[in-house]
matplotlib code that plots the C-alpha trace (Angstrom):
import matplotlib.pyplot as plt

x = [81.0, 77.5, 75.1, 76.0, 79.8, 82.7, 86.1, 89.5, 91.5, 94.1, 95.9, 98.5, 100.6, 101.0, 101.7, 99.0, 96.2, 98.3, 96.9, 99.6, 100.8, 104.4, 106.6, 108.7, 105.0, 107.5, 110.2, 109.7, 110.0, 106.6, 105.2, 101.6, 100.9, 97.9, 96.9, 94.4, 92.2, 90.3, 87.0, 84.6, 81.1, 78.6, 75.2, 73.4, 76.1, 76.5, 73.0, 73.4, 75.4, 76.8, 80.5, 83.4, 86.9, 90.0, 93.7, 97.0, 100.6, 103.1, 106.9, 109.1, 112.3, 110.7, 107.3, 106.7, 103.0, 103.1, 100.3, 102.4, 104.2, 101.5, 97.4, 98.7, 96.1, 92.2, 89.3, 86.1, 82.3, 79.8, 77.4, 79.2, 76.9, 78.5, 80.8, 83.5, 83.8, 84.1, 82.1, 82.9, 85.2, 85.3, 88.4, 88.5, 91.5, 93.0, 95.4, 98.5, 100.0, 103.5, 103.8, 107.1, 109.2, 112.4, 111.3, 110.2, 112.3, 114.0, 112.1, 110.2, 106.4, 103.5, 99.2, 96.7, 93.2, 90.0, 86.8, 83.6, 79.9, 76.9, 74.4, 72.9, 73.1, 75.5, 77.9, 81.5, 84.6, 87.6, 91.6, 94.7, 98.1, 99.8, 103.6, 106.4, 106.8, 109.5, 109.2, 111.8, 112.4]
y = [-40.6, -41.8, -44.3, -47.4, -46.9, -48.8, -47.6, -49.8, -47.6, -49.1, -52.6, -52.9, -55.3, -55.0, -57.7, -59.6, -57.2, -54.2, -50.6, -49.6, -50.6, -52.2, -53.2, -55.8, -57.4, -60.7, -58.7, -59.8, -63.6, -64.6, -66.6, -64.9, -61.3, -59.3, -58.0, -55.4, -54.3, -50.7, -49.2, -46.7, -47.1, -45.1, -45.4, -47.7, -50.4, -50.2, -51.5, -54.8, -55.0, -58.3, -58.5, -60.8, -59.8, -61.8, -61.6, -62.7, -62.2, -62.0, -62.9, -60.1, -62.1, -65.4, -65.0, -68.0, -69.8, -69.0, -71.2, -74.5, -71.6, -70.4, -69.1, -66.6, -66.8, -65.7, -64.6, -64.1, -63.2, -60.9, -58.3, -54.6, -54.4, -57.3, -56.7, -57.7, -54.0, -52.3, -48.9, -45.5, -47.2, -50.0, -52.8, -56.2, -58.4, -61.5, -63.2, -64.8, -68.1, -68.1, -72.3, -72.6, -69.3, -70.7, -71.0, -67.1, -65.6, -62.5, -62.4, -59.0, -59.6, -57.1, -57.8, -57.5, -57.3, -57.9, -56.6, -57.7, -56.1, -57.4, -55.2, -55.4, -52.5, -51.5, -54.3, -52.7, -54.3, -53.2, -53.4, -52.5, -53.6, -53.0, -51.8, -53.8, -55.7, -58.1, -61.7, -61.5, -62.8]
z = [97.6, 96.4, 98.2, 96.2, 96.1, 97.6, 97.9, 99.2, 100.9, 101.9, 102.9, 104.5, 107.1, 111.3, 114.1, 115.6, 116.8, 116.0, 114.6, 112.8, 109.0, 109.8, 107.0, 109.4, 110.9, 112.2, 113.6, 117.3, 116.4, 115.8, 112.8, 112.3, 111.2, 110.0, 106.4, 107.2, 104.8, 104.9, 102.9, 102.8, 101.5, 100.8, 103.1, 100.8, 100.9, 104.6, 105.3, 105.0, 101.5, 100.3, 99.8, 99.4, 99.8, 99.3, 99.8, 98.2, 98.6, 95.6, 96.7, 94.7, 94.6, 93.7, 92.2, 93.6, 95.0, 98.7, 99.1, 100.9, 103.1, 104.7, 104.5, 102.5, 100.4, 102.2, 101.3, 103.4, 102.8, 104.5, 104.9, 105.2, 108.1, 109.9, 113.3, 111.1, 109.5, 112.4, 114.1, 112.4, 109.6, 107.4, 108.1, 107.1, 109.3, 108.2, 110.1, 108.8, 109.6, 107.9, 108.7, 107.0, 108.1, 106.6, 102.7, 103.0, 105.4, 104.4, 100.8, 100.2, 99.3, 99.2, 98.8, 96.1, 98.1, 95.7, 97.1, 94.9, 96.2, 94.4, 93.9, 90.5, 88.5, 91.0, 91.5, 92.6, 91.9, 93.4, 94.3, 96.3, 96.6, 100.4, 100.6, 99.9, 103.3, 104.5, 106.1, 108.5, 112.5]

ax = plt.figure().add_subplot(projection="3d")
ax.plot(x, y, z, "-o")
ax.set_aspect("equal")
plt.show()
């Protein structure tokens, strides 16, 4: 990886504070999960970098707006050097509120995460989509 780069490595869902990508992230009841997002960037970028990432979930069975369900829909902006990324890697968490868990319950939905770094001549535009996942308590 060069100096200026930024890679998304991964996205993926988990309960509340949790490590691990789970593909039932509401499965003990709750109405909140995290979408966890994960780079690498090159030395350059980590200095201090400017950066903007944003989140959205697409519904699978509906391809409906999940905007009036929940903050399904996130973005956030930063410095790569901020606490926010974390020490040895690079993770971005957003936290979920699913407000009304009966309009999505049981549908099957996955994340696009958009990750934009300015930088000039070496502005970096990126994307991921997380596994399938399903709402479900």
């Amino acid at each position: 990886m060069g100096p200026n780069e930024i890679d998304l490595i991964r996205i993926y869902t988990t309960e509340p504070g949790g490590q691990v990508a789970d593909l039932t992230p509401l499965r003990n009841g709750g109405t909140t999960f995290d979408v966890v997002v994960e780079a690498e960037a090159g030395p350059a970028r980590v200095d201090g970098a400017p950066y903007e990432v944003a989140i959205i979930a697409r519904d699978a069975l509906t391809g409906a707006n999940l905007a009036s369900y929940g903050t399904f829909a996130q973005s956030d902006k930063g410095t790569l050097s901020a606490p926010v990324w974390g020490k040895g890697y690079y993770e971005h968490r957003f936290n979920v509120d699913v407000s009304d868990i009966n309009a999505v319950n049981g549908h099957v939905m996955d994340y696009v995460a958009v990750l934009h770094a300015a930088g000039g001549a070496n502005t970096v535009h990126k994307f991921a989509v997380s596994p399938l996942f399903i709402v479900q308590q």
